[in-house]
C-alpha positions in Angstrom: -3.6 -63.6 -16.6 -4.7 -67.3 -16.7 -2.4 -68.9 -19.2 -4.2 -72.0 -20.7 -2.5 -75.5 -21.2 -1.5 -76.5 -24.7 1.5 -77.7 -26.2 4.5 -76.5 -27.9 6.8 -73.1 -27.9 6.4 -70.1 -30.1 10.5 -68.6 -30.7 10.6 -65.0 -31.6 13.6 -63.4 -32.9 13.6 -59.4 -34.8 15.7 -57.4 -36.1 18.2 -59.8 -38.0 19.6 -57.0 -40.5 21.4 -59.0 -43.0 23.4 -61.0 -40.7 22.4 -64.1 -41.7 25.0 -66.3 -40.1 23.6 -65.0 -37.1 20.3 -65.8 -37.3 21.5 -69.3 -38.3 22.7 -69.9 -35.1 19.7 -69.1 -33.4 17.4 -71.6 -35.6 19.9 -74.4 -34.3 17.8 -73.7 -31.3 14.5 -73.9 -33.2 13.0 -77.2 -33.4 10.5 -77.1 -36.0 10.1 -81.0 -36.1 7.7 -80.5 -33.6 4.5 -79.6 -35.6 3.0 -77.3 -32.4 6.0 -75.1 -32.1 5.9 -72.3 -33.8 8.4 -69.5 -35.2 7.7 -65.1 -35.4 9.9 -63.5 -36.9 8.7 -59.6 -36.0 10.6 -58.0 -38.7 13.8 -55.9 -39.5 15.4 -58.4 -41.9 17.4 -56.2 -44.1 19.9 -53.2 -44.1 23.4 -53.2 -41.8 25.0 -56.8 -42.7 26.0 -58.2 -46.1 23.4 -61.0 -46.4 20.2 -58.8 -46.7 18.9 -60.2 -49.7 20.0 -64.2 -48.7 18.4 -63.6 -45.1 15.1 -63.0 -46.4 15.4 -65.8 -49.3 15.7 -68.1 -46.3 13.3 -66.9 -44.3 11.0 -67.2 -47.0 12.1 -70.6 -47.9 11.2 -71.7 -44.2 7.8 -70.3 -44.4 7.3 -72.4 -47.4 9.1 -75.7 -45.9 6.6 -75.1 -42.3 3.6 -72.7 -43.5 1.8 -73.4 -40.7 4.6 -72.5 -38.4 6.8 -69.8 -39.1 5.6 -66.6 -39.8 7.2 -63.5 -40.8 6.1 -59.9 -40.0 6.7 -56.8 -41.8 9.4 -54.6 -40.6 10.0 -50.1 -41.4 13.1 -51.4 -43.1 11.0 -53.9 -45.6 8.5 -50.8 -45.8 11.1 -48.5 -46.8 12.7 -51.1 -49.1 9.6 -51.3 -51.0 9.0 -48.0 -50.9 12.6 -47.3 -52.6 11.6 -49.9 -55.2 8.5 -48.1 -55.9 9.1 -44.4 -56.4 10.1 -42.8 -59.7 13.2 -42.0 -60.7 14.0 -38.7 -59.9 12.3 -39.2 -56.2 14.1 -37.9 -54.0 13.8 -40.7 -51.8 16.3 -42.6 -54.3 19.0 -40.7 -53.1 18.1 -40.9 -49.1 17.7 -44.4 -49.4 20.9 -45.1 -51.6 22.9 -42.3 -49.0 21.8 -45.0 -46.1 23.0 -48.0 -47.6 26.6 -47.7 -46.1 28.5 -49.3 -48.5 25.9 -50.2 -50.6 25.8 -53.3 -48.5 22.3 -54.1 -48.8 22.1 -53.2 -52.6 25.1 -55.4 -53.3 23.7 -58.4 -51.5 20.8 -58.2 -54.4 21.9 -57.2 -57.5 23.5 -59.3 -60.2 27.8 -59.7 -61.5 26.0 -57.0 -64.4 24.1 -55.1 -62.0 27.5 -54.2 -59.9 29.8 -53.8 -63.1 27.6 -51.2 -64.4 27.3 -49.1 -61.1 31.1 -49.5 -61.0 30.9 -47.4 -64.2 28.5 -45.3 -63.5 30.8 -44.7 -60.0 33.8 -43.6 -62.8 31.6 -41.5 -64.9 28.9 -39.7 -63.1 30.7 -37.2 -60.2 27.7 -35.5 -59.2 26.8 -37.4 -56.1 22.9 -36.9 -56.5 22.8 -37.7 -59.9 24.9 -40.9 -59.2 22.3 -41.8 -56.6 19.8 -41.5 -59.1 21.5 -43.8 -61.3 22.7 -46.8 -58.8 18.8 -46.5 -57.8 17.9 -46.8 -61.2 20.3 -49.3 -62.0 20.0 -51.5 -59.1 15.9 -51.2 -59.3 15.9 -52.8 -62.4 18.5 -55.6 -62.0 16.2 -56.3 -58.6 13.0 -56.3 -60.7 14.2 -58.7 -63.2 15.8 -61.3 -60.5 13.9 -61.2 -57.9 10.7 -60.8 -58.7 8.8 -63.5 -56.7 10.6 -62.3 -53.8 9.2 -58.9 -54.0 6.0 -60.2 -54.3 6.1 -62.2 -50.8 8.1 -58.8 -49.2 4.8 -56.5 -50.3 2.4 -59.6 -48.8 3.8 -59.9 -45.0 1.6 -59.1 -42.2 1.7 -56.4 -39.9 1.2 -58.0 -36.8 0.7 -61.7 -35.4 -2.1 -62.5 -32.5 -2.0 -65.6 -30.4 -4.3 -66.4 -27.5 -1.9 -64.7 -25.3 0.4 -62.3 -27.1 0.4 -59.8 -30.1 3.8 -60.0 -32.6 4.5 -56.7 -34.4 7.7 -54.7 -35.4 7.6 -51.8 -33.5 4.4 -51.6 -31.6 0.3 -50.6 -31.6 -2.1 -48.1 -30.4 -2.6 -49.1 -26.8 -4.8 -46.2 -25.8 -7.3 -48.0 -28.6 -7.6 -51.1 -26.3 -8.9 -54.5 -27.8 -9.8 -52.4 -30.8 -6.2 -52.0 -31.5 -6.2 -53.7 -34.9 -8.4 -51.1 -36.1 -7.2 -48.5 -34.5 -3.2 -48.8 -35.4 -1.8 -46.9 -38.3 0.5 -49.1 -40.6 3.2 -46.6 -39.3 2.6 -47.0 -35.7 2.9 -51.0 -36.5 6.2 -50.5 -38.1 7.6 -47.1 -36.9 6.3 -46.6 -33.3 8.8 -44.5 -30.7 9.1 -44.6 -27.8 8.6 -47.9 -26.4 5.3 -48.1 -24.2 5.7 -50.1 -21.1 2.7 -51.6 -18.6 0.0 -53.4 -18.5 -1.8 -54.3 -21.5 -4.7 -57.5 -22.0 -2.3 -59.3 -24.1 1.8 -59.5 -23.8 3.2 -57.4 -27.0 6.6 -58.9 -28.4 8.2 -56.3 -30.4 11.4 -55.1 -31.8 12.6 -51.9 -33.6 13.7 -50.1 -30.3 17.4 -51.5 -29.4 17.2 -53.0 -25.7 20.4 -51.1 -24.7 18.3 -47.9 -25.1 16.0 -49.4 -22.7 17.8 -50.4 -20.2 20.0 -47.2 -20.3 23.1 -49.6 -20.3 24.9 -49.3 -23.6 26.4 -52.7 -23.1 23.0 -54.3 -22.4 21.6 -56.3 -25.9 19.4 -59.3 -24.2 15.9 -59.0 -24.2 14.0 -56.1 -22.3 11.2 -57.3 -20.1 9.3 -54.2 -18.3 7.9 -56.4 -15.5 4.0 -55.9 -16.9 3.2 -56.7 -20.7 5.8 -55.8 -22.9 8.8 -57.8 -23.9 11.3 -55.8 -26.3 14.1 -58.2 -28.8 15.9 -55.7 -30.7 19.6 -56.8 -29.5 21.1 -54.1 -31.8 22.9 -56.9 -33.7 25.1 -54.9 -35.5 26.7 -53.7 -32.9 26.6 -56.9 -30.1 27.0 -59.5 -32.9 23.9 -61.4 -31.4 20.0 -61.6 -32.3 18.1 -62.6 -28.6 16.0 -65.5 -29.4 12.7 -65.2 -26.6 10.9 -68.2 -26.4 7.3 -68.9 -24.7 6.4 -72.1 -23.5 2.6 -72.9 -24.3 2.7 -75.7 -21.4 3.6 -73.5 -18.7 3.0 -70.1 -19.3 6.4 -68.4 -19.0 9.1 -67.4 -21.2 12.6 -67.9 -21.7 15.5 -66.2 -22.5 
């Protein structure tokens, strides 16, 4: 594929799950000063790590400080955030969402000083573990709704996917088989869900997450980024388990990508 010049880099990173100081290495990299580069961030932002709610407060505050330049995609973790904050009380989801929170980690890094003290009584009085669910969902919900409700608003209102000239950003993937009619061919779920990872040659390159690289590479201790030699590039570094976030960067100049 002919790769036309221009200037500037686009720097992709996914999959950041909480771990904000992390990420804040990686944007030491980032050089946003220059007004052609550009910044994809392809989703996964909460869950795992203790900064879930502070990650995406940042990442939001550097779409607002460079809107023409970074840009943040939707992830199946925001989708079933929102989805937890959405359903009614006695959903049942509640309690499968709350059950994966280990730790309440992600919960915690949201909620108020109030918020936490009254789960810590609920905690004391309720021992049913599905009606405690119920209630931390409850309780947390509404603390969440009542602080952070701007932030909410932006979650519910990022993209699915990101197209440049020569690449297509996106969680987890898109309907190949649909060809250049892929963005009305792909299911939200297929944009933020897809499994497995499809490999060859597509028109465009598709930079993705969602599927760690280790998986891919059939090497446990393997968490760079995944290239399969044709048109897919895969940047899910499993960070909670290698401590890193893989930071793939295209240079508009030349054509090629770095790791």
């Amino acid at each position: 594929m002919e790769r036309k010049n221009s200037m500037g880099k686009i720097y992709a990173m996914s999959d950041i799950h909480g771990y904000l100081e992390i990420m804040e290495e990686n944007l030491k990299k980032v050089d946003l000063e220059n007004r052609e580069n550009q910044l994809i961030f392809c989703g996964d932002y909460l869950g795992c790590g203790p900064e879930s709610c502070q990650t995406l407060y940042r990442i939001k505050d550097l779409m607002e400080t460079y809107p023409h330049q970074v840009i943040a995609l939707k992830g199946n973790h925001e989708t079933m955030f929102l989805e937890f904050m959405e359903v009614g009380h006695k959903d049942v989801w509640n309690v499968e969402w709350i059950g994966g929170d280990k730790g309440l980690s992600t919960l915690n890094s949201f909620i108020s000083e109030t918020g936490r003290d009254r789960i810590n009584k609920l905690e004391k009085a309720i021992p049913n573990p599905i009606d405690l669910a119920y209630g931390i969902a409850k309780t947390g919900k509404d603390d969440i709704k009542e602080n952070h409700k701007d932030l909410i608003i932006w979650l519910k209102e990022l993209p699915l996917y990101h197209e440049e000239e020569n690449q297509i950003f996106v969680h987890a993937g898109i309907d190949e088989d649909a060809g250049d009619w892929w963005k009305h061919g792909t299911s939200e779920e297929v944009f933020v869900n897809k499994y497995p990872a499809r490999f060859g040659k597509f028109y465009k390159d598709i930079v993705a997450g969602h599927i760690g690289t280790y998986s891919l590479k059939n090497d446990k201790n393997f968490h760079d980024i995944y290239w399969d030699g044709e048109s897919h590039y895969y940047i899910d570094g499993t960070v909670e388990i290698s401590g890193r976030i893989p930071l793939l960067v295209y240079d508009k100049k030349t054509g090629k990508y770095l790791y």
